[in-house]
Kinemage of the C-alpha trace (Angstrom):
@kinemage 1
@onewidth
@group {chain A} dominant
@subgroup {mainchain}
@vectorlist {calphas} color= white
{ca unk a 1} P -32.404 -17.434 36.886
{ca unk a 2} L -31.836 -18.981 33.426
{ca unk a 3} L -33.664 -16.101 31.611
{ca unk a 4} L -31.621 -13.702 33.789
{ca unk a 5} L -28.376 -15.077 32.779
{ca unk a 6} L -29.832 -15.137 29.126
{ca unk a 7} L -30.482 -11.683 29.254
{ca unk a 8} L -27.194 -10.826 30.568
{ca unk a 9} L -25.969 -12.321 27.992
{ca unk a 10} L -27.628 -10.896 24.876
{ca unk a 11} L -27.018 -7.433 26.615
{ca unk a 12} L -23.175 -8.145 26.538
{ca unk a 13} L -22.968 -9.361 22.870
{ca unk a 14} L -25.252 -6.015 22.244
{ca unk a 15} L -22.453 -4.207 23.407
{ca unk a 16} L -19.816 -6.437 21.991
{ca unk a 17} L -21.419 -5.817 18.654
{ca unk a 18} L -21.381 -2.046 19.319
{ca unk a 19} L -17.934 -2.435 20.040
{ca unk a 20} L -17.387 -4.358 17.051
{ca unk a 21} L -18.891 -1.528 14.970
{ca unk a 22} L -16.741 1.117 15.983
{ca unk a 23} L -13.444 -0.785 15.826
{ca unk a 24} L -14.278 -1.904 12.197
{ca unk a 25} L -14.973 1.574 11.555
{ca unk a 26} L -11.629 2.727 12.551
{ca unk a 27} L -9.612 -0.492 10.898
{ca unk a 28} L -11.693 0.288 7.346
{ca unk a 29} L -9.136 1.992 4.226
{ca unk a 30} L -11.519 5.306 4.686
{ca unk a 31} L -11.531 5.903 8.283
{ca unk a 32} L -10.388 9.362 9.085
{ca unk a 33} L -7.569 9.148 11.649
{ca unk a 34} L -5.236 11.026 13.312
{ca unk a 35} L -3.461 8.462 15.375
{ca unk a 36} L 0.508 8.947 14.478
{ca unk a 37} L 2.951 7.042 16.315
{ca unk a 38} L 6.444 8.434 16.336
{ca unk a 39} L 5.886 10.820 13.804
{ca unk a 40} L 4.952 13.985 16.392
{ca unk a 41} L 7.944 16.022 15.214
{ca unk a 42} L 7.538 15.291 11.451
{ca unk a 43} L 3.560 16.186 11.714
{ca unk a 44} L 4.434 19.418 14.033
{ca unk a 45} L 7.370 20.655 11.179
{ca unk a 46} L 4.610 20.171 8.461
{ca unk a 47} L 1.569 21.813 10.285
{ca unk a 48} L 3.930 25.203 11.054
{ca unk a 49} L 5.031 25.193 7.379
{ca unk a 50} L 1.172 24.849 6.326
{ca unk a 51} L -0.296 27.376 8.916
{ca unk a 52} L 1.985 29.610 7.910
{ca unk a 53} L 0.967 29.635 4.446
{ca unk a 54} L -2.883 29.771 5.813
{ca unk a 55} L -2.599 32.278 8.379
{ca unk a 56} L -0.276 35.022 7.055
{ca unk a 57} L -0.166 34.009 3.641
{ca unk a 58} L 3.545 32.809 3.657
{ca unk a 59} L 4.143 30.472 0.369
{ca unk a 60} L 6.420 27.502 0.838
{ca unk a 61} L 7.115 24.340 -0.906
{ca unk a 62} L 8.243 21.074 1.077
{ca unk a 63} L 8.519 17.222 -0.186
{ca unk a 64} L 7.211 14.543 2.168
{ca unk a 65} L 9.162 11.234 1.780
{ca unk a 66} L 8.668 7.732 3.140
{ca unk a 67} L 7.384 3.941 1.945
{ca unk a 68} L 3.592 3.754 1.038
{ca unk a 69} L 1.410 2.973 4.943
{ca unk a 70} L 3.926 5.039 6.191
{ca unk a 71} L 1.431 8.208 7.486
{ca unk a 72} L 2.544 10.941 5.109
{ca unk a 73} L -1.585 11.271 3.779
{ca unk a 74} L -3.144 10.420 6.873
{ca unk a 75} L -0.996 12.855 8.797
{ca unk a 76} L -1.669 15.921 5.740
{ca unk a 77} L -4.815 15.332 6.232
{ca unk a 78} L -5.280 15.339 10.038
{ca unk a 79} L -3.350 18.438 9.754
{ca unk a 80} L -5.947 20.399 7.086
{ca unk a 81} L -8.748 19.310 10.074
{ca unk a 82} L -7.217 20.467 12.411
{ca unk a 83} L -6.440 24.439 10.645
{ca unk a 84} L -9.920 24.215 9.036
{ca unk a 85} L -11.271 23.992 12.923
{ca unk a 86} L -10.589 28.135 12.593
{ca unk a 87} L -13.422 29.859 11.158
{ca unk a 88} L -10.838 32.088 9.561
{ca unk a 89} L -8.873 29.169 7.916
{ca unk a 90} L -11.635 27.698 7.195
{ca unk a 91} L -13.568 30.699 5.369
{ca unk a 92} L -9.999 31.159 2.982
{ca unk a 93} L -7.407 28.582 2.642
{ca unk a 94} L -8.680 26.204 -0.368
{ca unk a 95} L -7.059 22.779 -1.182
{ca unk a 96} L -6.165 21.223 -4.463
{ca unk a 97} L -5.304 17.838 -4.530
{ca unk a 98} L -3.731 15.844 -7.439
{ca unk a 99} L -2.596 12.426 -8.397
{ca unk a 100} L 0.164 11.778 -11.004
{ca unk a 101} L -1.734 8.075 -11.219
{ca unk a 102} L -4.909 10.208 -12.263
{ca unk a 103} L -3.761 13.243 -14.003
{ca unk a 104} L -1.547 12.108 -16.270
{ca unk a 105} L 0.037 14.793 -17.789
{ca unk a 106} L -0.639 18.768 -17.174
{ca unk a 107} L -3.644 19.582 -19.325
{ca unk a 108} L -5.472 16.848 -16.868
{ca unk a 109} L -3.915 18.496 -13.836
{ca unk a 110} L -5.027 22.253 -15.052
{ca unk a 111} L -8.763 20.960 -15.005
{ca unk a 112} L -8.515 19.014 -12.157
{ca unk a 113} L -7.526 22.268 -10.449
{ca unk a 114} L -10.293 24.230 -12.109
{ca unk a 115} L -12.584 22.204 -11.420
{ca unk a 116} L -11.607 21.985 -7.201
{ca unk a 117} L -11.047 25.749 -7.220
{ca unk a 118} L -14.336 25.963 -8.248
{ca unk a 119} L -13.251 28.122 -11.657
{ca unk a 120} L -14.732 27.116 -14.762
{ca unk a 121} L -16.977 29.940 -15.218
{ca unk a 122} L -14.535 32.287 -14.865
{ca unk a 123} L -11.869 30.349 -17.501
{ca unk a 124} L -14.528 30.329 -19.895
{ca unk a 125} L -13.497 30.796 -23.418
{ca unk a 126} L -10.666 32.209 -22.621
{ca unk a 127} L -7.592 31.959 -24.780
{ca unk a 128} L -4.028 31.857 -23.145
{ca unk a 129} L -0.005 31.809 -24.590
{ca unk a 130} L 0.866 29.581 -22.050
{ca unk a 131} L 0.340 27.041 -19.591
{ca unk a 132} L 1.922 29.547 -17.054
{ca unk a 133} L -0.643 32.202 -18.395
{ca unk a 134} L -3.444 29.935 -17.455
{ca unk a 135} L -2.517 28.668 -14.248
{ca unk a 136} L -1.726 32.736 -12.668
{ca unk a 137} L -5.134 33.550 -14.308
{ca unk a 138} L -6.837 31.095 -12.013
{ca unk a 139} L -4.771 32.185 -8.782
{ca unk a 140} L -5.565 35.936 -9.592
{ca unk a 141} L -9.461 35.114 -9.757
{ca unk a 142} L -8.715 33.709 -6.320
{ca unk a 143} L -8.368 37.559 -5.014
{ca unk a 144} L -10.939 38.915 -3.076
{ca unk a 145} L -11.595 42.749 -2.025
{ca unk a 146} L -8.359 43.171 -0.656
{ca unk a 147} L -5.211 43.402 -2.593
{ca unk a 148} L -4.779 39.373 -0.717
{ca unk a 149} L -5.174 36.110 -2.842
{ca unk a 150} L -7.056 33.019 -0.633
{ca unk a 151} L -4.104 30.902 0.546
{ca unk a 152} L -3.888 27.410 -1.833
{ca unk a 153} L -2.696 24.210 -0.619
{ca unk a 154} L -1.408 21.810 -3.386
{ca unk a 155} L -1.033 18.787 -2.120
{ca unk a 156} L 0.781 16.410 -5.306
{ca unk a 157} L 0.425 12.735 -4.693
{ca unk a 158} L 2.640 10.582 -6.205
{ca unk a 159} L 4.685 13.651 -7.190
{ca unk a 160} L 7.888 11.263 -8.546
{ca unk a 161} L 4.740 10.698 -11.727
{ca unk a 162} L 4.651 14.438 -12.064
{ca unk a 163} L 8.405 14.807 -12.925
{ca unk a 164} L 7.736 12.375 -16.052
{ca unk a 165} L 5.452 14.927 -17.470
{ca unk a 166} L 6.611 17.227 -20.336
{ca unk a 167} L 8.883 19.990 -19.179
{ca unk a 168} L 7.783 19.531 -16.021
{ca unk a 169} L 5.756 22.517 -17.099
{ca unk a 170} L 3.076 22.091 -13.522
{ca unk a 171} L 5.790 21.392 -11.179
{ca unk a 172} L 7.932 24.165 -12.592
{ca unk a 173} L 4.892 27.244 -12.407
{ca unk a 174} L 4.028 25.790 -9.022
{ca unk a 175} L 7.751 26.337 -6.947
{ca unk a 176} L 7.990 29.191 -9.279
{ca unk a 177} L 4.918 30.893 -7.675
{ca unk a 178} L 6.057 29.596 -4.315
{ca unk a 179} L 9.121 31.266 -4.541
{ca unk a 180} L 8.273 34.265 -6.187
{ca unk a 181} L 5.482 35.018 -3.834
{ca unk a 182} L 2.918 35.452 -6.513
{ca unk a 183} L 0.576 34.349 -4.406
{ca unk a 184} L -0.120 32.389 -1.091
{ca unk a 185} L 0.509 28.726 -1.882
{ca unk a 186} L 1.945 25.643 -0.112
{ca unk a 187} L 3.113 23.269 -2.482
{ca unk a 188} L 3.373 19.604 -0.851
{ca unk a 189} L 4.329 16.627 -2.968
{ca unk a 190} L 4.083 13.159 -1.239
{ca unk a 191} L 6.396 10.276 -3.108
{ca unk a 192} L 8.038 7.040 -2.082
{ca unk a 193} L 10.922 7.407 -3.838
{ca unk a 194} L 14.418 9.041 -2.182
{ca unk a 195} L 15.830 10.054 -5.311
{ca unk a 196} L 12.804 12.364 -6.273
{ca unk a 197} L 15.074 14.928 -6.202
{ca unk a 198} L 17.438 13.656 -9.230
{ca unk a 199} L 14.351 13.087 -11.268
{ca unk a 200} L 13.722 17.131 -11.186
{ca unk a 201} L 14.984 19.240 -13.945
{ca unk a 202} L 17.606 22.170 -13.024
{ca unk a 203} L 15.438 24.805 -13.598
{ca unk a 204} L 12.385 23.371 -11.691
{ca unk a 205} L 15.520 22.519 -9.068
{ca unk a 206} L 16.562 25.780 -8.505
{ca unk a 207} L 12.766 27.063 -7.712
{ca unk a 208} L 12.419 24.309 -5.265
{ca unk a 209} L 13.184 25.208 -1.394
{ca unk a 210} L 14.435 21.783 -1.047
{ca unk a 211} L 12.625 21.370 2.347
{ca unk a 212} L 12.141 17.200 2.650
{ca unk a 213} L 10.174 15.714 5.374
{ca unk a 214} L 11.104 11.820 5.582
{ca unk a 215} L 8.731 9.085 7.498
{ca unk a 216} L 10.368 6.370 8.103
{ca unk a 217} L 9.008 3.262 9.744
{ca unk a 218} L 11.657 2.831 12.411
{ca unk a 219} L 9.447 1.984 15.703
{ca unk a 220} L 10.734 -1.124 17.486
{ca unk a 221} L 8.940 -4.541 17.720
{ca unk a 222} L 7.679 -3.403 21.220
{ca unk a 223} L 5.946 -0.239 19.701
{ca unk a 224} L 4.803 -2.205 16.749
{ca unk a 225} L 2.930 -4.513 19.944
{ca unk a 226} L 1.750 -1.282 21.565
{ca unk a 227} L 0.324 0.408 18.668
{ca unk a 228} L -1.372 -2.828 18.222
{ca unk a 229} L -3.216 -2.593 21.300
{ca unk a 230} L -4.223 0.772 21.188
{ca unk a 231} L -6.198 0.387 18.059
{ca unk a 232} L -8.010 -2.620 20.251
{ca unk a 233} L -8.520 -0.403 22.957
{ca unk a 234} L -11.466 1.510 23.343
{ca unk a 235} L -12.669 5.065 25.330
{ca unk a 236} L -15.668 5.466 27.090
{ca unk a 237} L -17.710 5.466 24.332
{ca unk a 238} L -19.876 4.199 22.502
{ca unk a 239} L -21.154 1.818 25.429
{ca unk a 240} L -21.520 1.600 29.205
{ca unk a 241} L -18.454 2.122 31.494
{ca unk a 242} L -18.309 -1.524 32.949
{ca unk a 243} L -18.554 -3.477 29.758
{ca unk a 244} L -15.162 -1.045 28.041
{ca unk a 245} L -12.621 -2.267 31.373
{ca unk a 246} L -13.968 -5.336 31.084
{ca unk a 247} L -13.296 -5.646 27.152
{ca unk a 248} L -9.974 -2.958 28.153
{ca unk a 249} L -8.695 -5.993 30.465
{ca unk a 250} L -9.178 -8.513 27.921
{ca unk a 251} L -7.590 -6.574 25.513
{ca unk a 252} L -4.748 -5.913 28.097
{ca unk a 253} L -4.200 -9.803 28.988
{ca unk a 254} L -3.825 -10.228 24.960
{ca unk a 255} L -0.850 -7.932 24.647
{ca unk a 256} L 0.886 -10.219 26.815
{ca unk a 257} L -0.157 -13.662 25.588
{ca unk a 258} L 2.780 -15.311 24.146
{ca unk a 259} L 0.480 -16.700 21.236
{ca unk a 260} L -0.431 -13.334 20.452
{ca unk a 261} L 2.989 -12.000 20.741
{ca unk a 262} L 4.546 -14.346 18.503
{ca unk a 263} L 1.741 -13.505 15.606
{ca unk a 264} L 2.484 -9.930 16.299
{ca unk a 265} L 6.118 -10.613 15.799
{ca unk a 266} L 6.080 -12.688 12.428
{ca unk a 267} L 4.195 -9.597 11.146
{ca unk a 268} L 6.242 -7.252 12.229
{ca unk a 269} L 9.280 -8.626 10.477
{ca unk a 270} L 7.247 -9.240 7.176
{ca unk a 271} L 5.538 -6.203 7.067
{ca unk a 272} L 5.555 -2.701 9.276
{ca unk a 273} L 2.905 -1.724 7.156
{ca unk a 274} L 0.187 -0.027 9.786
{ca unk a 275} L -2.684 -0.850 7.210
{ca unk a 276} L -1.480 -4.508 6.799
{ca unk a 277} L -2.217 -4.546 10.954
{ca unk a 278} L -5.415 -3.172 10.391
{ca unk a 279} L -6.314 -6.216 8.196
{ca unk a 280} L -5.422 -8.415 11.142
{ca unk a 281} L -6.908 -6.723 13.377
{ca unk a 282} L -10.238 -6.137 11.353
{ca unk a 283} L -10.136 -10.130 10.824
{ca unk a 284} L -10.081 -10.542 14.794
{ca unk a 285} L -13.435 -8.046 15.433
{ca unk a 286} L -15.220 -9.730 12.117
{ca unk a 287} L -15.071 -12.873 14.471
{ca unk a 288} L -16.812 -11.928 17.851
{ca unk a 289} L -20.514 -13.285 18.310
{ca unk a 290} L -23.346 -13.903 20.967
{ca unk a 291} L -20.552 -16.982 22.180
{ca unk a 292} L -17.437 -15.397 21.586
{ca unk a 293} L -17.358 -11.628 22.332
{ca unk a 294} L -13.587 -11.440 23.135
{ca unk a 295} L -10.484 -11.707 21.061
{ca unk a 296} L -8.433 -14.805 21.817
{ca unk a 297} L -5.345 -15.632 21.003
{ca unk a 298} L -6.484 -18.364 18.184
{ca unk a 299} L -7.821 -15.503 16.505
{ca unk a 300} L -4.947 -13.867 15.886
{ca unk a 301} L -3.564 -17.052 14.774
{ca unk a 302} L -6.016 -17.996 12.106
{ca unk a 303} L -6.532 -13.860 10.944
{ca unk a 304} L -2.412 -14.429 10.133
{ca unk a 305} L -2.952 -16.848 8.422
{ca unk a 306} L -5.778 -15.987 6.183
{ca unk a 307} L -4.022 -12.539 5.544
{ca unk a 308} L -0.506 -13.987 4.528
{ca unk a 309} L -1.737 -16.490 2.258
{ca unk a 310} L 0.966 -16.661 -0.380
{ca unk a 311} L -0.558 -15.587 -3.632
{ca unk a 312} L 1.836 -17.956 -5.966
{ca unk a 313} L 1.718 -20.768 -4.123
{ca unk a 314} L -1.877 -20.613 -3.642
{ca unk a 315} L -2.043 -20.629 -7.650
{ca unk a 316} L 0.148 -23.800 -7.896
{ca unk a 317} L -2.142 -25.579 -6.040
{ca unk a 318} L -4.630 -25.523 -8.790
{ca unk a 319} L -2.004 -26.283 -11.680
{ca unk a 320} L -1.704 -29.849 -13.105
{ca unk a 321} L 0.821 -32.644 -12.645
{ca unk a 322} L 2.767 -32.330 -15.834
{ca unk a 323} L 2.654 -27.988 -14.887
{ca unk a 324} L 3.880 -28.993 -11.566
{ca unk a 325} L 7.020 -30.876 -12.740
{ca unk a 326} L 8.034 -28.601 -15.243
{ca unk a 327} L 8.211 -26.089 -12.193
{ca unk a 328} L 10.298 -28.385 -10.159
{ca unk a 329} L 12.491 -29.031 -13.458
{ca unk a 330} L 12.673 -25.002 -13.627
{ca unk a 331} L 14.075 -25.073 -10.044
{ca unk a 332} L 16.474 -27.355 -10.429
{ca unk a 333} L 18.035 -25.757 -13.565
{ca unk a 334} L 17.896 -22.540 -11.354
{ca unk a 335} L 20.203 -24.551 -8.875
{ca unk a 336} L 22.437 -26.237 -11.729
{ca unk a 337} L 23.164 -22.824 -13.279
{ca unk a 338} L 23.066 -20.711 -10.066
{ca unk a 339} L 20.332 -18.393 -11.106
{ca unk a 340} L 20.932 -18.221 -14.577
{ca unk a 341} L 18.024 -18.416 -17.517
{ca unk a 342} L 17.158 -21.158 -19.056
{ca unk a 343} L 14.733 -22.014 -21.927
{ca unk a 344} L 11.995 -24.428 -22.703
{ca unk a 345} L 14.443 -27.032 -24.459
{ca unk a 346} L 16.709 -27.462 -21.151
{ca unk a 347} L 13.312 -27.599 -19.221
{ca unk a 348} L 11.704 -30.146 -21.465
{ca unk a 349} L 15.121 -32.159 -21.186
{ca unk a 350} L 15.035 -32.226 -17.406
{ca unk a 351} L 11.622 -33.312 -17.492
{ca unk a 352} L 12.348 -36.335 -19.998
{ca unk a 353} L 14.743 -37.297 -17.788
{ca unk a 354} L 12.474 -37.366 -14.636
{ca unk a 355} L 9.355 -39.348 -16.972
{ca unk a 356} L 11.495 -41.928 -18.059
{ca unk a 357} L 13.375 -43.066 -14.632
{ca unk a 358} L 9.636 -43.443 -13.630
{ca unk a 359} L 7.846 -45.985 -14.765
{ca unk a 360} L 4.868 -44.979 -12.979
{ca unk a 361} L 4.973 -41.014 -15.072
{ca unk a 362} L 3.212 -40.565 -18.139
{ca unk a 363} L 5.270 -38.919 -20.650
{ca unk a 364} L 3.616 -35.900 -22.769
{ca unk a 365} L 4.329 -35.181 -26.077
{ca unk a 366} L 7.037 -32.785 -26.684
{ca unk a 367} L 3.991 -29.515 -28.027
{ca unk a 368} L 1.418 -30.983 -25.003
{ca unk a 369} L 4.211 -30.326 -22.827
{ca unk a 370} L 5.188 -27.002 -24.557
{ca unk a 371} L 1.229 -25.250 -24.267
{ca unk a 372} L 1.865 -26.504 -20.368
{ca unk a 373} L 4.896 -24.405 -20.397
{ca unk a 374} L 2.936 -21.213 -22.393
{ca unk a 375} L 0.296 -21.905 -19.285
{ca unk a 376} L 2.737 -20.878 -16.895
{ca unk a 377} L 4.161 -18.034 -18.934
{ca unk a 378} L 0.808 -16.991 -19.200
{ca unk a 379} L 0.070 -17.268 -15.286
{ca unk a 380} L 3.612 -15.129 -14.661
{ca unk a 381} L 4.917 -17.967 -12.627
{ca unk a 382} L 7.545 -17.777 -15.600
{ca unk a 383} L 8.842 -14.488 -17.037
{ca unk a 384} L 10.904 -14.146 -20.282
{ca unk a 385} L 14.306 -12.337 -20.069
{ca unk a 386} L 14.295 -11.433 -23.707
{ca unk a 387} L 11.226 -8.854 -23.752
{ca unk a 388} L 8.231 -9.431 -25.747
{ca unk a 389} L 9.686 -7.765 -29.061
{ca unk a 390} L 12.346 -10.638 -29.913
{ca unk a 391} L 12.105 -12.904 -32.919
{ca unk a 392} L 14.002 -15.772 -31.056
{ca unk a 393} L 11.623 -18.988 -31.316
{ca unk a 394} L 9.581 -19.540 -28.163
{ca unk a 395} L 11.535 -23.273 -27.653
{ca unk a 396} L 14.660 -20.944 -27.218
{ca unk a 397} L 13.584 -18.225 -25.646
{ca unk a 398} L 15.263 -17.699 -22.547
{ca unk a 399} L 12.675 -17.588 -19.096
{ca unk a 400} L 13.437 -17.447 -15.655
{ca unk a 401} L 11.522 -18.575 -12.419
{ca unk a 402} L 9.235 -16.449 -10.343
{ca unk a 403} L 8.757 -18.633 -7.437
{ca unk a 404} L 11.333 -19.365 -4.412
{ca unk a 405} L 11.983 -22.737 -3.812
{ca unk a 406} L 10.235 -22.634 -0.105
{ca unk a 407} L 6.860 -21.840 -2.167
{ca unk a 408} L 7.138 -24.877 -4.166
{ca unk a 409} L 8.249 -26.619 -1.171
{ca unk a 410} L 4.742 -25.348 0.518
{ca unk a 411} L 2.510 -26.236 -2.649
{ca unk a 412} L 3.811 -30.033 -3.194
{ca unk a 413} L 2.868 -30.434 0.722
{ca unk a 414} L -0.860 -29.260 0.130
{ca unk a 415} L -1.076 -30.218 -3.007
{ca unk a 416} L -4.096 -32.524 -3.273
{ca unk a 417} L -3.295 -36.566 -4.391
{ca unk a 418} L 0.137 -35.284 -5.810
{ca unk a 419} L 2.741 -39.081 -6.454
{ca unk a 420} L 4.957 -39.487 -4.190
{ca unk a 421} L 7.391 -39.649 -6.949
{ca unk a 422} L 6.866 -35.876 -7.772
{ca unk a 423} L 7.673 -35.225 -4.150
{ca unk a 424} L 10.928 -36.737 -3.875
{ca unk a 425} L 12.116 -35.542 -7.130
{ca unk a 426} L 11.280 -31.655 -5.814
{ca unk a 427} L 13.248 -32.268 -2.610
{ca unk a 428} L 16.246 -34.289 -4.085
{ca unk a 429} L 19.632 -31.659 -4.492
{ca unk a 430} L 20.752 -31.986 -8.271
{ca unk a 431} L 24.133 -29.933 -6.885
């Protein structure tokens, strides 16, 4: 009876793992997905523009707008799977896709799209007036037998880079094509920023259709819960019927576990970020085993945890005393002069002060105390407000604070063996 349960047992965390598998497949950074929550209409404007363009050869132009995790790539991209599904599509429409973090000006992006269009043979050694020469050579040696050209689509990430570039020479040939009807292309540039348009110049303006496509991140806290869930929830696949509604029910009981709720919650309101839920949520399957093949509650908890952890006051814990109180003397001068600079001088006052009220406080020499300070500048809890080019000496220079008071708050309290007297001369109000 014991080996029976035993067995049972190893065949459920089988499955479990199984489970596990597929659900850290689809919370990894290269999954391909297609799930898009609110975003139907925005997907179903974008995949008539870009059919068009593939199926009768119609060019357009269009920018898609909205904060980075938003769904403006994965939804593109669910959207060339889903034309390329039609052997016709599929046989002519091409894709070019270019970074302005990667091609840095337009001679990179003109062999980037040589190189995807498959062209370099048939540039050769050829010599060419002008960048707009070069780029309708390429596009002509796209046509086939027929007086047609193989529908293109561009797809720009990070398009707001491409308007730095010189002239805006690419940007300008592109919506000129797309305009003109040259030839069949759909020109798509994907950008966070909402004034992309007032970075364009007039002429590249005016060959622009001005079609914008925003995606915003305005689901409620009860969708934010729901999408949640359905990334938990599995299909019938890739294991047995029974084992999925069992793990289904679990999943089910979670979404209304206060515990849960409240984790789900503090996310929400720090970040709407779908990927930053994916790191929870990966966190949660990275924990099931042979004894624990179910989500709970306390590991949602601890995956918050380890996935918030402040950066800055995570490095403060490993600074040393006399760092430490130059940081609280930095706050309160922050407090004294409401947010204004301040400079090493005023900071190694303040911190005189504090050394010599405690008997207990070693006191540093005035240049110990001064590479202490460089330390910080050096870790960019500090910043100057001067820039880097002034002559001003570094004792005058005039720094401000990178850290909120809560975060030094947070650091003092796990701050290993820190005095007592450090402690109570953070939380006393100098105002």
């Amino acid at each position: 009876m014991a080996s029976s349960k035993l067995d049972i047992e190893k065949v459920k965390f089988l499955k479990s793992y199984q489970l596990g598998d597929e659900l850290r497949l689809r919370f990894s950074q290269n999954a391909p997905s297609t799930s898009l929550h609110g975003y139907e209409k925005e997907r179903g404007q974008l995949f008539d523009l870009i059919k068009r363009t593939a199926s009768t050869g119609e060019s357009n132009s269009v920018l898609v707008i909205g904060p980075r995790g938003s769904g403006k790539t994965m939804t593109l991209n669910s959207i060339y799977n889903e034309l390329i599904e039609d052997d016709n599509v599929r046989e002519n429409l091409l894709q070019v896709k270019l970074n302005g973090l990667l091609q840095t000006d337009d001679k990179i992006a003109l062999k980037e799209i040589t190189r995807q269009l498959q062209l370099e043979n048939t540039l050769g050694d050829k010599v060419f007036g002008s960048f707009a020469e070069t780029l309708q050579f390429l596009l002509d040696a796209l046509k086939c037998g027929s007086q047609s050209s193989k529908p293109i689509l561009f797809i720009l990430e990070e398009f707001d880079m491409f308007a730095h570039h010189k002239n805006q020479t690419l940007l300008y040939n592109l919506f000129d094509i797309a305009q003109s009807d040259q030839a069949p292309i759909c020109v798509v540039g994907v950008t966070c920023r909402l004034d992309v348009i007032e970075l364009l110049e007039k002429r590249v303006k005016s060959r622009f259709s001005h079609r914008q496509v925003y995606f915003l991140n305005n689901y409620s806290y009860e969708n934010f819960c729901d999408i949640c869930m359905s990334y938990l929830k599995i299909e019938s696949k890739p294991v047995r019927c029974d084992f999925i509604k069992e793990w289904n029910k679990q999943v089910e009981k979670l979404s209304k576990d206060g515990t849960v709720r409240d984790v789900l919650q503090q996310q929400f309101h720090f970040n709407k970020d779908i990927r930053a839920l994916h790191h929870i949520l990966m966190y949660v399957v990275c924990q099931l085993n042979e004894t624990h093949p179910f989500p709970t509650p306390s590991d949602f908890v601890e995956a918050m945890k380890v996935t918030s952890t402040d950066s800055k006051s995570a490095m403060l814990h490993g600074i040393s005393i006399l760092e430490l109180c130059l940081i609280i003397a930095m706050k309160h001068l922050t407090d004294i002069y409401d947010g204004e600079p301040f400079n090493f001088e005023m900071v190694y006052s303040e911190y005189a002060k504090f050394a010599q009220k405690r008997s207990s406080m070693q006191m540093y020499e005035k240049a110990v105390v001064l590479k202490a300070f460089e330390h910080l500048l050096a870790l960019e809890l500090v910043k100057s407000t001067d820039g880097s080019g002034t002559r001003i000496q570094k004792e005058y220079r005039l720094m401000s604070l990178l850290i909120h008071p809560s975060q030094i708050t947070d650091a003092l309290q796990k701050y290993p063996q820190c005095p007592t007297e450090v402690k109570q001369w953070a939380s006393t109000s100098v105002i």
